[in-house]
Biopython code that builds the backbone (N, CA, C, O; Angstrom):
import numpy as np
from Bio.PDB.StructureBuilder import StructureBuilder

atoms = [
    (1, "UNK", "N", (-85.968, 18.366, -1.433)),
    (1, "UNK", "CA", (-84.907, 19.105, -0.777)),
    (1, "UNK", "C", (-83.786, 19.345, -1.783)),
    (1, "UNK", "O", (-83.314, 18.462, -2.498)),
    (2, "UNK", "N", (-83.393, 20.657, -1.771)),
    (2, "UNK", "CA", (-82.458, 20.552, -2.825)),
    (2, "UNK", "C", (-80.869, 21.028, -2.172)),
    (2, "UNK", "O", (-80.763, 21.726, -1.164)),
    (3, "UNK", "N", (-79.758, 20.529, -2.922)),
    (3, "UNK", "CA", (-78.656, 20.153, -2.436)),
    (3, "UNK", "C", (-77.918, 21.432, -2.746)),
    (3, "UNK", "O", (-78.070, 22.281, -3.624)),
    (4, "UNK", "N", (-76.827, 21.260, -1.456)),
    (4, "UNK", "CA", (-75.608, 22.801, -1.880)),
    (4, "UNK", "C", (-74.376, 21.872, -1.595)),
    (4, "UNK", "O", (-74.217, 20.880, -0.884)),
    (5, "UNK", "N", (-73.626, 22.544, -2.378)),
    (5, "UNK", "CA", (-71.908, 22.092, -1.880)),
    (5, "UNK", "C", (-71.259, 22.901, -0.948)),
    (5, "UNK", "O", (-71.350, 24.127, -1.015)),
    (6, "UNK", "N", (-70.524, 22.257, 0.031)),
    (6, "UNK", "CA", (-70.195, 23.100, 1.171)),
    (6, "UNK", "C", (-68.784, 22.402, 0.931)),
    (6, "UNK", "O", (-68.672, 21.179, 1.011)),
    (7, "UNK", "N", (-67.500, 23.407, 0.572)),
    (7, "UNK", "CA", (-66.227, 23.408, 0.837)),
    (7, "UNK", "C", (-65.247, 23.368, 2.280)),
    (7, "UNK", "O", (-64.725, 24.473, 2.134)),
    (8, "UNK", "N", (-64.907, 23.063, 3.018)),
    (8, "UNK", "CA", (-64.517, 23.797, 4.290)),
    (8, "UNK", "C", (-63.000, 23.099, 4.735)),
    (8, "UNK", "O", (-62.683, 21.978, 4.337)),
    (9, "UNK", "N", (-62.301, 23.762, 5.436)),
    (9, "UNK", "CA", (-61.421, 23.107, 5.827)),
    (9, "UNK", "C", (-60.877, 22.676, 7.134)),
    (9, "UNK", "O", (-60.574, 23.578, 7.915)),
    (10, "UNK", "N", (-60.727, 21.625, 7.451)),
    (10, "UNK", "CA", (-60.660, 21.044, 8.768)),
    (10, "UNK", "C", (-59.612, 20.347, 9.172)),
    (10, "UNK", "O", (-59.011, 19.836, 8.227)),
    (11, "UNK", "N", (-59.108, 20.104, 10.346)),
    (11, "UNK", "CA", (-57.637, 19.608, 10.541)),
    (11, "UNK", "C", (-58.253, 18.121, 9.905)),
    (11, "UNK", "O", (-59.382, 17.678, 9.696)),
    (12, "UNK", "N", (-57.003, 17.674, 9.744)),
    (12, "UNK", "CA", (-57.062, 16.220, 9.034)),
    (12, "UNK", "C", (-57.029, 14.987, 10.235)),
    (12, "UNK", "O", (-57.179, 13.832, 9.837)),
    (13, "UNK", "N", (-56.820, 15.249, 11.793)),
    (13, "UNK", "CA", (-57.662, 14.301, 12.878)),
    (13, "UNK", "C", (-59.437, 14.306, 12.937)),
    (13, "UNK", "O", (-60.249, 13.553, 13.473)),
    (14, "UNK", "N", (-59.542, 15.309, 12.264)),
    (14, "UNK", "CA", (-61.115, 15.621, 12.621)),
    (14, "UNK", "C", (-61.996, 14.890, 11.164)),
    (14, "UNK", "O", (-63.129, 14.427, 11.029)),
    (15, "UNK", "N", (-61.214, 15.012, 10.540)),
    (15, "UNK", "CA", (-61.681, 14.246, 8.425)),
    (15, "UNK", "C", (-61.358, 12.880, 8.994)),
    (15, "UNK", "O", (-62.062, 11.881, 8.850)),
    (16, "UNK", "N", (-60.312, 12.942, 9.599)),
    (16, "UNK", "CA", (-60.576, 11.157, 10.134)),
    (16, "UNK", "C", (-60.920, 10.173, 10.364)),
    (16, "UNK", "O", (-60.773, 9.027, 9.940)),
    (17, "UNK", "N", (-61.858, 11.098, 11.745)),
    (17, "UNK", "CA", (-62.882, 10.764, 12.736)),
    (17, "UNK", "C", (-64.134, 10.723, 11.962)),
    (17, "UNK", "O", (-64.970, 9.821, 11.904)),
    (18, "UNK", "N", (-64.108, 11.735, 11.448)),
    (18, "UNK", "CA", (-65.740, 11.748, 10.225)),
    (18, "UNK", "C", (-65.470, 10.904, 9.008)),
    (18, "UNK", "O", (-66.433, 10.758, 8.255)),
    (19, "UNK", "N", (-64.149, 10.226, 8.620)),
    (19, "UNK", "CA", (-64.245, 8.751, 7.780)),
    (19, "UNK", "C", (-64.914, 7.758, 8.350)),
    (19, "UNK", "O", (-65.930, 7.232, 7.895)),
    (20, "UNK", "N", (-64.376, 7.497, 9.318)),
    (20, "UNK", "CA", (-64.213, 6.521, 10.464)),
    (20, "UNK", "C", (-65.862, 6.450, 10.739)),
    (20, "UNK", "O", (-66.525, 5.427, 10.569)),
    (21, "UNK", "N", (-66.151, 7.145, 10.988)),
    (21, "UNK", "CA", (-67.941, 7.508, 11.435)),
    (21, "UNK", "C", (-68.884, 7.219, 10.382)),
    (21, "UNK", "O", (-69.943, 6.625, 10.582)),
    (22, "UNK", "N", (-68.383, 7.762, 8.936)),
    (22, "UNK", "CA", (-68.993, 7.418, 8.058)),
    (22, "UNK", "C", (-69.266, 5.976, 7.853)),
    (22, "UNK", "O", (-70.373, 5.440, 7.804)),
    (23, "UNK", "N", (-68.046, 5.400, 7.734)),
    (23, "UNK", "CA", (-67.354, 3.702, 7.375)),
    (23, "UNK", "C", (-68.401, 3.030, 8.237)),
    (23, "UNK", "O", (-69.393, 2.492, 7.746)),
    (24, "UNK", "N", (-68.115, 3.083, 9.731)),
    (24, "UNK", "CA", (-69.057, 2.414, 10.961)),
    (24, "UNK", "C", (-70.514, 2.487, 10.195)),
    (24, "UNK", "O", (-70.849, 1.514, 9.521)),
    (25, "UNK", "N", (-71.401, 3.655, 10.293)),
    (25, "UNK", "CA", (-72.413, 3.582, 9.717)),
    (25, "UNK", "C", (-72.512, 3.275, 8.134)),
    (25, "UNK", "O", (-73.559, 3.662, 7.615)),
    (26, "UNK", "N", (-71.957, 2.895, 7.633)),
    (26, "UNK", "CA", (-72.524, 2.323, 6.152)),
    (26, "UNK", "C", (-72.722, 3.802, 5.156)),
    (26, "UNK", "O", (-73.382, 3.743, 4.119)),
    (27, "UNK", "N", (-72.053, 5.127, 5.625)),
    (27, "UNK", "CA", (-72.439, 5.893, 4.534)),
    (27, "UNK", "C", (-71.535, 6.661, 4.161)),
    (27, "UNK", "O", (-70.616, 6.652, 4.980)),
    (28, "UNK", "N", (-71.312, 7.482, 3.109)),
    (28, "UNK", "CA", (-70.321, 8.214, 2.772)),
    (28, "UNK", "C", (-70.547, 9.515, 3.366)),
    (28, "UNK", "O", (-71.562, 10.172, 3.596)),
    (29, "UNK", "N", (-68.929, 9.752, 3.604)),
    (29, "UNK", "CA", (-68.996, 11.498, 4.019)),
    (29, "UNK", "C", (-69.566, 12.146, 3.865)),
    (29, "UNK", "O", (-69.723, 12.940, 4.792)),
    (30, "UNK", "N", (-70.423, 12.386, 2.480)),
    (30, "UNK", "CA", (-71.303, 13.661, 2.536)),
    (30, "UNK", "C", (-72.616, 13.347, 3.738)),
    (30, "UNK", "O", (-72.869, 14.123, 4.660)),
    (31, "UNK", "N", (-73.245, 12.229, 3.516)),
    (31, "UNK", "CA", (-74.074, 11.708, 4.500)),
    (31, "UNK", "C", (-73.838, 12.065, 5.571)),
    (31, "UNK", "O", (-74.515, 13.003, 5.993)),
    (32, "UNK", "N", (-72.735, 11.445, 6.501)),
    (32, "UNK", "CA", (-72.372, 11.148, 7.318)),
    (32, "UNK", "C", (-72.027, 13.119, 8.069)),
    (32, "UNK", "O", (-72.150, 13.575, 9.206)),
    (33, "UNK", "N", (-71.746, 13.527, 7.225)),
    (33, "UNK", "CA", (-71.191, 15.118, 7.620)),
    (33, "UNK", "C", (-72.574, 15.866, 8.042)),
    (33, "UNK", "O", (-72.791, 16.532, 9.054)),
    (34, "UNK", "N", (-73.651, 15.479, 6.705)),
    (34, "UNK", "CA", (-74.950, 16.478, 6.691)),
    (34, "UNK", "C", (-75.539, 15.981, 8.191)),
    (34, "UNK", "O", (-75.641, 16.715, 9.173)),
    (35, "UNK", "N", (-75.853, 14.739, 8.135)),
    (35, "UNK", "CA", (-76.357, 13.728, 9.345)),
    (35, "UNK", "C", (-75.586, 14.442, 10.753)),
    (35, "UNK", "O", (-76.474, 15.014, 11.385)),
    (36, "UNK", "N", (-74.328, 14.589, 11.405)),
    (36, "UNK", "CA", (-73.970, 15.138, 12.153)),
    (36, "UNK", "C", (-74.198, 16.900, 12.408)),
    (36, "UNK", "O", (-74.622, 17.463, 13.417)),
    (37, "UNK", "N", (-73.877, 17.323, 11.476)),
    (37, "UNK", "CA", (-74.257, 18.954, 11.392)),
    (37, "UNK", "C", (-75.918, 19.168, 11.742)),
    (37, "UNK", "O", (-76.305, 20.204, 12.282)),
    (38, "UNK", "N", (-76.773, 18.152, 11.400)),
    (38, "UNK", "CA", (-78.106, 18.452, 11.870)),
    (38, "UNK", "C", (-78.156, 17.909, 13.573)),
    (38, "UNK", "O", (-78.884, 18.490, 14.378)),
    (39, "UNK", "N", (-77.483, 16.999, 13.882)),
    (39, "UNK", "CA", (-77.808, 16.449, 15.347)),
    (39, "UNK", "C", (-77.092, 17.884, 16.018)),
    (39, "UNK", "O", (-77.514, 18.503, 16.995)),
    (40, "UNK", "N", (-75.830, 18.220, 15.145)),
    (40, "UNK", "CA", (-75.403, 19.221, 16.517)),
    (40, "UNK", "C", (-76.077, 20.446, 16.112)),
    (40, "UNK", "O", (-75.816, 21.078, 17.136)),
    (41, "UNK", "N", (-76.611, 21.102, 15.544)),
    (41, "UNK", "CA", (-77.925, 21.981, 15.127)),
    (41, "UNK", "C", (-78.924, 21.938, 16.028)),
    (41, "UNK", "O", (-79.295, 23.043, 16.424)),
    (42, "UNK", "N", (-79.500, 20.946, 16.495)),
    (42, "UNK", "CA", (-80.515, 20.181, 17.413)),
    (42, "UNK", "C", (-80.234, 20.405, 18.957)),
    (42, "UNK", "O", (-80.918, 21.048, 19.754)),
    (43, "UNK", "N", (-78.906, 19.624, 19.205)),
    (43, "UNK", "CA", (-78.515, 19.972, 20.481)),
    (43, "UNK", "C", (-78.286, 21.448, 20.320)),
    (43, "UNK", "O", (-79.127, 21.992, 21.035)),
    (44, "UNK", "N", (-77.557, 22.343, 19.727)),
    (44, "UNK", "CA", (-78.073, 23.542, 20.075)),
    (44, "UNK", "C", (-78.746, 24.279, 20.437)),
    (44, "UNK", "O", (-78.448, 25.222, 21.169)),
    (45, "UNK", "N", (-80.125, 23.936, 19.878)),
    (45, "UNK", "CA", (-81.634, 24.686, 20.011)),
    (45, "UNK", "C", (-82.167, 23.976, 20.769)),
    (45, "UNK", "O", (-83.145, 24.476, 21.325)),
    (46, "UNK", "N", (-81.781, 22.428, 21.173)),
    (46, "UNK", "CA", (-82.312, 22.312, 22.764)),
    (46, "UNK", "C", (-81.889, 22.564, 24.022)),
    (46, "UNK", "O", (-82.472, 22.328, 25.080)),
    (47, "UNK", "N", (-80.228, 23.347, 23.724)),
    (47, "UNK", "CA", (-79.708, 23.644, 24.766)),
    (47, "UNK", "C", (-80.163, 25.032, 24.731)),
    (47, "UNK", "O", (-79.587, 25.672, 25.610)),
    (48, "UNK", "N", (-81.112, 25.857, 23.937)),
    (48, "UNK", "CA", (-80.996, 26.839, 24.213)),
    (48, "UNK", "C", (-80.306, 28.144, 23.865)),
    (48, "UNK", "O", (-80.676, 29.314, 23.964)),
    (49, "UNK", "N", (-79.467, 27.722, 23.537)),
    (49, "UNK", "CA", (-78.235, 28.437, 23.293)),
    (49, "UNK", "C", (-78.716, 29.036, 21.518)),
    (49, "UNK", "O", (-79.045, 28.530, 20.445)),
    (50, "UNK", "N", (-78.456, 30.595, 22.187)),
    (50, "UNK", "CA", (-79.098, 31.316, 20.895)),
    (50, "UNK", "C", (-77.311, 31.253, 19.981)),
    (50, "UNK", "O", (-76.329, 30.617, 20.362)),
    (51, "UNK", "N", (-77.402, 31.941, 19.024)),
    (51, "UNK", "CA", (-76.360, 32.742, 18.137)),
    (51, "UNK", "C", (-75.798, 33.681, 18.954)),
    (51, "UNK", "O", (-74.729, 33.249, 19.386)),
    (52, "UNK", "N", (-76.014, 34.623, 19.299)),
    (52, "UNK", "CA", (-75.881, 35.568, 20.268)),
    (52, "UNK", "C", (-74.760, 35.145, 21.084)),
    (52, "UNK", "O", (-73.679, 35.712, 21.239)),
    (53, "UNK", "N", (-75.365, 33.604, 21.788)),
    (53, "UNK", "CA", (-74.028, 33.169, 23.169)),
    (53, "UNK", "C", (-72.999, 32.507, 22.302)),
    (53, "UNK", "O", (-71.835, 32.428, 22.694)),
    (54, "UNK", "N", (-73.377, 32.024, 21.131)),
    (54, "UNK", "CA", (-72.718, 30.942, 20.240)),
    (54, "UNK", "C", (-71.265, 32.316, 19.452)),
    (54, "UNK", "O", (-70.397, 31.975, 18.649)),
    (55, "UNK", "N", (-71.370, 33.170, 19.782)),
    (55, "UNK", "CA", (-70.261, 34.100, 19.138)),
    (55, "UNK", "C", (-69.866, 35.024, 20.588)),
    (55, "UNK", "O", (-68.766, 35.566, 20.485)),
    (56, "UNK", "N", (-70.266, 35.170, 21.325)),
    (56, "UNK", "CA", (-69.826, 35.961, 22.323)),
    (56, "UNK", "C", (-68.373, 35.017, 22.596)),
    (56, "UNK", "O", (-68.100, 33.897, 22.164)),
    (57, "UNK", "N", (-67.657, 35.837, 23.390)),
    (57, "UNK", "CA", (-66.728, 35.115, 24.043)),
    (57, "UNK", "C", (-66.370, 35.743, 25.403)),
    (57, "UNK", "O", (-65.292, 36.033, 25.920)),
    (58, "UNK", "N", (-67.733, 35.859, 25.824)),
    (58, "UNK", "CA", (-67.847, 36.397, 27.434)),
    (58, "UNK", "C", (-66.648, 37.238, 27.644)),
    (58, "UNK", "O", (-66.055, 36.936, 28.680)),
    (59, "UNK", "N", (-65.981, 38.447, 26.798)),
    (59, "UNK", "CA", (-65.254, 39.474, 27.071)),
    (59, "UNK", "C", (-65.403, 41.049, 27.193)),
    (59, "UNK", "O", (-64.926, 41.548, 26.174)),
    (60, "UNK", "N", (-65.676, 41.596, 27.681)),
    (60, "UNK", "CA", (-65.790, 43.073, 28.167)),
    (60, "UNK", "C", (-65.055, 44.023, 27.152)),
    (60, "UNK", "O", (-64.027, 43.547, 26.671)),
    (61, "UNK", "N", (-65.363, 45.115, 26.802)),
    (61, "UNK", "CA", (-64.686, 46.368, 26.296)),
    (61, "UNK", "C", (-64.727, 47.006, 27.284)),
    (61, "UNK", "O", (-65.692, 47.181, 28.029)),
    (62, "UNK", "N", (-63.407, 47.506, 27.384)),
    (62, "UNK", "CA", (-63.200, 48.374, 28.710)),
    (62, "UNK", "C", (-63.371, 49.854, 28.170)),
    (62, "UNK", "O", (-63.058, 50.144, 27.015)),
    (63, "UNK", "N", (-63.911, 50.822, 29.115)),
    (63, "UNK", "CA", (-64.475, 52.080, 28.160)),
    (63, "UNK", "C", (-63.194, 53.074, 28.688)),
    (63, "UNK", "O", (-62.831, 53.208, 29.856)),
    (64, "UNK", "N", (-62.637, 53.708, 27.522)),
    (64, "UNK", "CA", (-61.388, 54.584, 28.128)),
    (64, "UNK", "C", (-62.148, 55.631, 28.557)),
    (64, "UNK", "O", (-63.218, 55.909, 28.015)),
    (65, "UNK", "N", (-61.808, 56.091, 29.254)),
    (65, "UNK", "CA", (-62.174, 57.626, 29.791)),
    (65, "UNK", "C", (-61.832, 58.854, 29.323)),
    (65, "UNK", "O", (-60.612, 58.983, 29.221)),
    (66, "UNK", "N", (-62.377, 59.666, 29.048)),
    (66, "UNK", "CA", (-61.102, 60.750, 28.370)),
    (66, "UNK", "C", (-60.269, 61.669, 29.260)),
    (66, "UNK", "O", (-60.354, 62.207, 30.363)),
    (67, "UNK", "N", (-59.580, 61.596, 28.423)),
    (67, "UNK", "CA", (-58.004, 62.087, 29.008)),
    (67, "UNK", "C", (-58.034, 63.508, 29.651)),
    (67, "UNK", "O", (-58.806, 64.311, 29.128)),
    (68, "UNK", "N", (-57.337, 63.896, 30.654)),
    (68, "UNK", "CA", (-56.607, 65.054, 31.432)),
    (68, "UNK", "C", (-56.496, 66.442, 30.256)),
    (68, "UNK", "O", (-55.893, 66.179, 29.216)),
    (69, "UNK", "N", (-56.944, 67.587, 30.379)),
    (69, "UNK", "CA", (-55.536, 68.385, 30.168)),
    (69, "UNK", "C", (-54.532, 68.098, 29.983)),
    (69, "UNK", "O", (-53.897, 67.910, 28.946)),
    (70, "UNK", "N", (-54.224, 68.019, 31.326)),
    (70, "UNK", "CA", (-52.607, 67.417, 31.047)),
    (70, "UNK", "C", (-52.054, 66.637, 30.020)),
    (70, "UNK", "O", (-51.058, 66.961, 29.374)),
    (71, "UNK", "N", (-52.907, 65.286, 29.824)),
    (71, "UNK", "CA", (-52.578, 64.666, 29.243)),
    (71, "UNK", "C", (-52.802, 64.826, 27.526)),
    (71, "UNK", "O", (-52.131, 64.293, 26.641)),
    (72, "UNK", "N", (-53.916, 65.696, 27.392)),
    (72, "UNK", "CA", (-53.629, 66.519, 26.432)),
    (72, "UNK", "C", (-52.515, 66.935, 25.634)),
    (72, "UNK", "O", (-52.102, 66.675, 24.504)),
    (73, "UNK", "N", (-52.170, 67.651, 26.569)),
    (73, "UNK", "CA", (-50.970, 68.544, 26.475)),
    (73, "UNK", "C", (-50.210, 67.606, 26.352)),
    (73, "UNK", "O", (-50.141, 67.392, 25.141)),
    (74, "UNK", "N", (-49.596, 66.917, 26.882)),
    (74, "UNK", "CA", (-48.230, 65.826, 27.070)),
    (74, "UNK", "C", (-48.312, 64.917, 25.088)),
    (74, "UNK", "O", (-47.436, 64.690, 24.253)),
    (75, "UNK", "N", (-49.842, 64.670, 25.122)),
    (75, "UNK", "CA", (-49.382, 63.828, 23.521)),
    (75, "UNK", "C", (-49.376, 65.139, 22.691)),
    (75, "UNK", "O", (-48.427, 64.991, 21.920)),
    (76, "UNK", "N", (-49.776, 65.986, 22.522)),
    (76, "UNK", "CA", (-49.229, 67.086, 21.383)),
    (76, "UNK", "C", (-48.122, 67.670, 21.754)),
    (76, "UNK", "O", (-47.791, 68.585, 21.001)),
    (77, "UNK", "N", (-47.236, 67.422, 22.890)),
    (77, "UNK", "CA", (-46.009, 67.818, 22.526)),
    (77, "UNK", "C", (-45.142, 66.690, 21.706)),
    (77, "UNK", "O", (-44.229, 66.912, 20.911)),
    (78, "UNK", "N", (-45.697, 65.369, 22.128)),
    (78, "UNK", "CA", (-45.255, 64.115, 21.252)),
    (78, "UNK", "C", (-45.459, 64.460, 20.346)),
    (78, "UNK", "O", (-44.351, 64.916, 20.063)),
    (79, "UNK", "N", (-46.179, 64.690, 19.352)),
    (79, "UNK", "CA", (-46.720, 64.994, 18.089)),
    (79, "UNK", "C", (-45.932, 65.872, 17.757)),
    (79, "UNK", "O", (-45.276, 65.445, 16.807)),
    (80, "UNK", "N", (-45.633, 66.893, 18.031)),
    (80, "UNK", "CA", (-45.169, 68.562, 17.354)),
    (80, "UNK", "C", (-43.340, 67.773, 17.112)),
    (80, "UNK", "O", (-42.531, 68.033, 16.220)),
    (81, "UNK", "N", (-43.187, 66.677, 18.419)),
    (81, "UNK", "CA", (-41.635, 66.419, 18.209)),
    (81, "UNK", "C", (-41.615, 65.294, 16.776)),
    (81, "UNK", "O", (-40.947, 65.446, 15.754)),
    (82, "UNK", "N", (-42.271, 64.515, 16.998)),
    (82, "UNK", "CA", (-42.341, 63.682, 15.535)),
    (82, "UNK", "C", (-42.004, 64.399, 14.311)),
    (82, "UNK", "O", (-41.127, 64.042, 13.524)),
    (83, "UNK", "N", (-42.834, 65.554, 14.178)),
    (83, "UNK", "CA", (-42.818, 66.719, 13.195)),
    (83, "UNK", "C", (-41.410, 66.740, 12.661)),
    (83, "UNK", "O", (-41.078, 67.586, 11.830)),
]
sb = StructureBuilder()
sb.init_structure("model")
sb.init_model(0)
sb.init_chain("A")
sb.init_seg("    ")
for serial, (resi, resn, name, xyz) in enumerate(atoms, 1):
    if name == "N":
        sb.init_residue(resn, " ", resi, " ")
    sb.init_atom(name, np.array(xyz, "f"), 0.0, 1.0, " ", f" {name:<3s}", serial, name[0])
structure = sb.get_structure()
């Protein structure tokens, strides 16, 4: 298996908690980080849960409709006054 370096930045309660975790189990952070990132990898794909739901944020685009004549008319007179 060959190794990558992963940079990232994280609030410093959360580097804490993953000292703390490391320390308990007997291993150093990098361990201790790779070791967690695969369990929650796992629970992912046994929950199912594609990429797809993992970035959605269950929000709608609302579709504008297009505009009136009228309303046409009303922003190019805005426009011509900007001028």
């Amino acid at each position: 298996m060959s190794t990558a370096v992963l940079n990232v930045k994280i609030d410093e309660a959360l580097k804490e908690k993953l000292r703390h975790y490391a320390e308990v189990h007997n291993e150093n952070l990098s361990i201790a980080t790779e070791k967690l990132l695969l369990i929650a990898f796992s629970a992912v794909e046994e929950a199912g849960v594609s990429a797809e739901d993992i970035d959605s944020q269950h929000t709608e685009e609302s579709v504008i409709e297009a505009l009136t004549p009228k309303e046409i008319k009303a922003l190019r007179r805005l426009l011509k006054k900007k001028k």
